[in-house]
Steps between C-alpha positions, in 0.01 A plus 500: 500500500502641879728383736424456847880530760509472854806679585623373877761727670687292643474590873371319831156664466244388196573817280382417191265721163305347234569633153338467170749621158448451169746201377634688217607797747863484563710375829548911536137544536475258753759628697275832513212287585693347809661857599134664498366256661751485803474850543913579413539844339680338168826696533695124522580242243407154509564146350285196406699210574347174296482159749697153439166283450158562616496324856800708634572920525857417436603796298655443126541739280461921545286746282642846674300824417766667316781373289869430717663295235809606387385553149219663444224339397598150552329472837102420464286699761161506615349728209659221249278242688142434444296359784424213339859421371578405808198376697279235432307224617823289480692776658333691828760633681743788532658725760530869524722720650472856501743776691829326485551667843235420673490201314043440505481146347195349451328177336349517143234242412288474230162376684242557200453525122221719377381480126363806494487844683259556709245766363586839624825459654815639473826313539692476670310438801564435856225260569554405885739659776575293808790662781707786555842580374704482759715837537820301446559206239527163706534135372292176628782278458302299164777627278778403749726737774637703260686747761702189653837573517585130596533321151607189652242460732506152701788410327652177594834370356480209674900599737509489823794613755728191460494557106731872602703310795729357190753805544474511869930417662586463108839704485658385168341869327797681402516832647547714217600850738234699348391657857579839421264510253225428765567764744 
């Protein structure tokens, strides 16, 4: 069977290719299908990340390129995986990342299943190209802020200024003469 992807990067601009891979290639040779295609010269690695459920790109569980388990050989990676191990008509979605630096993510979905090749073509093939890579990776905001250094965001714990007046003219702490320690 043929299997039709839109990859989305995920960026503010529609950047998106089409491409068709044999379902019995492996998650490796789609990674080389979505490098090609995108134009990057191949010298970074990369990582499928499987989604939670089919309506959401919350990531769940990582297929990395190479193995970085602390025994060898008990990590799975992408050549382990067939395409169709993973992705189905029950089960669309995934999200890529390649050049931990740089950190390119973009949208995997499964948007069509083939039966059969078409005659005379090779796979696999980049069927459509829409947009520009941009020269720097950027993020649309769909898979959250990821570079926000506030954690807590609009954290409210419900205090307000009388809750820290209870110390204020209290004088019954013992001074315990530990001032030259503070000097």
């Amino acid at each position: 069977m043929i299997y039709k992807f839109r990859v989305i990067l995920d960026a503010e601009e529609d950047i998106f290719r089409d491409i068709a891979i044999e379902s019995d290639n492996t998650l490796e040779d789609l990674h080389n299908a979505i490098v090609n295609a995108f134009g990057f010269d191949g010298t970074e690695t990369g990582s499928f990340f499987t989604c939670e459920d089919d309506w959401t790109w919350n990531e769940e569980d990582e297929i990395p390129m190479f193995d970085t388990g602390e025994v060898p050989g008990e990590m799975k990676t992408m050549v382990d995986f067939k395409i169709d191990d993973l992705m189905h008509q029950d089960n669309t979605k995934m999200v890529y990342v390649y050049d931990f630096f740089s950190m390119w993510t973009f949208f995997v979905e499964l948007a069509a299943i083939e039966e059969e090749k078409e005659a005379g073509e090779t796979y696999p093939a980049l069927l459509f190209s829409h947009g520009e890579l941009p020269a720097e990776a950027g993020q649309s905001g769909l898979r959250g802020d990821l570079s926000n250094d506030d954690i807590y965001g609009d954290f409210e714990d419900d205090f307000d200024d009388d809750d820290f007046d209870m110390f204020d003219g209290d004088d019954s702490f013992e001074d315990m003469g530990f001032e030259e320690n503070w000097n």
